[in-house]
Structures are given as C-alpha cells and as structure tokens.
C-alpha positions as CSV (number, residue, x, y, z in Angstrom):
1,X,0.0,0.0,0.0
2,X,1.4,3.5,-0.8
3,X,1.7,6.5,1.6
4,X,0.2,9.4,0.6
5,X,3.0,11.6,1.8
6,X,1.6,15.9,1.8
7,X,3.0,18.8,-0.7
8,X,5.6,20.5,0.4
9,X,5.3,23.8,-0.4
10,X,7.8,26.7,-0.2
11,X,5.5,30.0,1.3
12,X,6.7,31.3,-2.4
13,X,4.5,28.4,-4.2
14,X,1.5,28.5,-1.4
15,X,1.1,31.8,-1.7
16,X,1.1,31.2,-6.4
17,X,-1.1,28.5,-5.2
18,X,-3.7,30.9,-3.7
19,X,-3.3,33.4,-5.6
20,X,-4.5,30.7,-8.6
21,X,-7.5,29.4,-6.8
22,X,-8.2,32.9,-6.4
23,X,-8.2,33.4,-10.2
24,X,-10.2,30.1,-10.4
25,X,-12.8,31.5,-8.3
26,X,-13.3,34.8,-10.5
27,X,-13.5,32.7,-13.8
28,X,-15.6,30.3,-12.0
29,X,-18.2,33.4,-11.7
30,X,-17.4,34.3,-15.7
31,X,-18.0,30.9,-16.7
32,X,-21.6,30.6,-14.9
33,X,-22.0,34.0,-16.8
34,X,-21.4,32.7,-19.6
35,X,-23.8,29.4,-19.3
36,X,-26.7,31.6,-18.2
37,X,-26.3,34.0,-21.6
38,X,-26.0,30.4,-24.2
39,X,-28.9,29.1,-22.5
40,X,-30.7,32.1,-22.4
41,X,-30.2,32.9,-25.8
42,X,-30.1,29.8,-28.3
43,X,-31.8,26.2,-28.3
44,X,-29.3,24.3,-26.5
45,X,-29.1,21.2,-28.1
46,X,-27.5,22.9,-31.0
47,X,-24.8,25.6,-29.0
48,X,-21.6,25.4,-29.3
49,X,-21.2,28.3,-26.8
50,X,-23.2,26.5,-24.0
51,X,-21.3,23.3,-24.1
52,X,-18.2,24.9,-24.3
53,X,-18.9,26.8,-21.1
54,X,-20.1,23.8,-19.4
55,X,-16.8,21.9,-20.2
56,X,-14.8,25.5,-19.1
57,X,-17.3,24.8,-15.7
58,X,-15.9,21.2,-15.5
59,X,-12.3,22.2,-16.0
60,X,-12.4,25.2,-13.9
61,X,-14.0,23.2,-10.8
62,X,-11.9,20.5,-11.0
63,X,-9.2,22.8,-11.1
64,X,-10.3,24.1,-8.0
65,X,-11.2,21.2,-6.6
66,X,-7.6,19.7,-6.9
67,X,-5.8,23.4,-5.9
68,X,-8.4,23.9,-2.7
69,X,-7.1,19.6,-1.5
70,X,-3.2,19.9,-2.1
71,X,-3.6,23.6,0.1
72,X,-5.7,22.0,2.4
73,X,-2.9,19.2,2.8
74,X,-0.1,21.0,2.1
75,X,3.1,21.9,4.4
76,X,5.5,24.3,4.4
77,X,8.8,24.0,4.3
78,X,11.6,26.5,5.1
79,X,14.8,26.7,2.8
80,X,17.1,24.0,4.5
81,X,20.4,25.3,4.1
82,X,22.2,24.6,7.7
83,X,24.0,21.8,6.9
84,X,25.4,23.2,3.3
85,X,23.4,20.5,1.1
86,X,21.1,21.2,-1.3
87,X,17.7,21.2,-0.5
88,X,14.3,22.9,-1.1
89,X,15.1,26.7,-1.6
90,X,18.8,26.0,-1.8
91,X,20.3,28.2,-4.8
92,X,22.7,25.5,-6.5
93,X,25.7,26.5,-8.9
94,X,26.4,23.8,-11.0
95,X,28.8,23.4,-14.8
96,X,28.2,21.1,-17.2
97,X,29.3,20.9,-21.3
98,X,26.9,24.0,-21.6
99,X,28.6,26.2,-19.0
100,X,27.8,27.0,-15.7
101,X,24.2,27.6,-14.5
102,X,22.3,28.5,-11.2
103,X,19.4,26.8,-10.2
104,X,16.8,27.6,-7.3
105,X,15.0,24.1,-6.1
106,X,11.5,25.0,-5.7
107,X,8.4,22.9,-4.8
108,X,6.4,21.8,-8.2
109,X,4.0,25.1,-8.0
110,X,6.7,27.5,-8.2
111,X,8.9,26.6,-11.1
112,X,9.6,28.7,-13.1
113,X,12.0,27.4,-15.6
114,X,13.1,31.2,-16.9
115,X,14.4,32.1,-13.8
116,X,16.1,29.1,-13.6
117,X,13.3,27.7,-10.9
118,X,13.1,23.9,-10.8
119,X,11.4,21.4,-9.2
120,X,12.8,19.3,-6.6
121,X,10.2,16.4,-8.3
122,X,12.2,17.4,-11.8
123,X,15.3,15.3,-12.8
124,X,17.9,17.9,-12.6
125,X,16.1,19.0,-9.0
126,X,16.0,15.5,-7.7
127,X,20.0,14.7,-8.9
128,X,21.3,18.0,-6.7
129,X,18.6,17.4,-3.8
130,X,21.5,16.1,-0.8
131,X,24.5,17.8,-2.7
132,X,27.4,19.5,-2.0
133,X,29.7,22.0,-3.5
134,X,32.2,19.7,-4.9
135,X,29.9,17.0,-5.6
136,X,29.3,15.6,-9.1
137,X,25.6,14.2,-9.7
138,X,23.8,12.7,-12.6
139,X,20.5,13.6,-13.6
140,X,18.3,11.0,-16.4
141,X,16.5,13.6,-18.1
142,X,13.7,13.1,-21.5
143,X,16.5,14.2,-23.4
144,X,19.0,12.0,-22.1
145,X,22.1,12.0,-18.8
146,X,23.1,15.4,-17.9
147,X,26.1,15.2,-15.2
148,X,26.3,18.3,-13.5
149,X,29.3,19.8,-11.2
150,X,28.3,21.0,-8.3
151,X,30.3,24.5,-7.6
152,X,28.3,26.1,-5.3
153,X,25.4,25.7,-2.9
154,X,23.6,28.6,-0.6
C-alpha cells in the first residue's frame, strides 16, 4: 500500500497557489455568466457556446477542486540550508558541457524554468537534492544523462 506523503510547499508556491485558486474563483463566476447567456439565448441542443462553457465549468472546478485539496494538505517547508546541502530553496551553482548555470530548487508550484526555478520532483532537481559544492551528480532527463558539477550551494 502507498503513503500518501503531503505537498511541500515553499511560502513562495502556497502563496502562487492561492493566488491561482483565487483566479479560479473569478473565472468560475465568468463561466456561470457565460452558461446563463448560451442558455438564455439559443436552443441548446445545437450551442456550441453552451457546451463549451459547461466543459470551461468542468475544467475550472476541477481545477479548484484539486488546488483547494493539495492547500488544504499541504506543508510548508523553510529553505534548508544549515547543513550546506542542497535542499528545497537552496540556490545551486552547477557546470556542465553547456557552461555554468544557477538553479533555485523550488516545490512543483513554483517553477519557473526562466528564472532558472526547478522542481525538486524534476530530474535535474532531484540529482542535486543532498548535494554538496564539490559534488558531481547525474540527472536521467527526456532528453537523455546530464552530469552536472556542483560548484556552489547557498
């Protein structure tokens, strides 16, 4: 049987959590708009505007559904840097063929891949979680092995 271990969350990634549920809510009230004006206005059997908003009302409270459970559950963690490993909220340095690169481990809400945000669930995130500067790790990625110097961890 499997444990169903909670989200850890950085305060960062609750907060873009919330901040989506909010936005969830305010379509949710757009998309009921929407419903009431198709039905309203056209024989239903034959609108393609009224069941396109009722699948947007499916997706959107699902959506919320899922978001409003993994808050509900969800902890949240602190940047663990005292020991000088790698861990969620850890900035890590690392070089590889391409150059040298700085990554900020973030919980799965709060990537952003840009600003060179990445998951602790990701490959590369799950490689460096544990590592040190001087370490070498290996990361299985879709697009193949990356190994990845560690130079630097705060």
């Amino acid at each position: 049987m499997a444990v169903n271990r909670p989200t850890v969350l950085t305060l960062e990634g609750r907060r873009a959590l919330e901040e989506r549920l909010r936005d969830l809510y305010s379509r949710r009230s757009q998309v009921v708009g929407e419903i009431t004006i198709a039905r309203d206005e056209t024989d239903l059997t034959e609108s393609t505007a009224y069941i396109q908003a009722l699948h947007d009302q499916e997706v959107v409270e699902g959506r919320i559904i899922e978001l409003e459970g993994v808050l509900r559950e969800a902890e949240v963690a602190h940047p663990t840097r005292s020991n000088g490993s790698a861990g969620l909220g850890s900035r890590v340095t690392v070089a590889d063929e391409g150059g040298e690169v700085e990554f900020h481990l973030v919980d799965p809400y709060a990537v952003d891949a840009a600003q060179g945000r990445i998951s602790t669930e990701s490959p590369v995130g799950r490689a460096l979680l544990g590592a040190r500067s001087g370490d070498v790790v290996t990361a299985l990625t879709p697009a193949g092995r990356r190994v990845l110097a560690v130079r630097k961890v705060s």
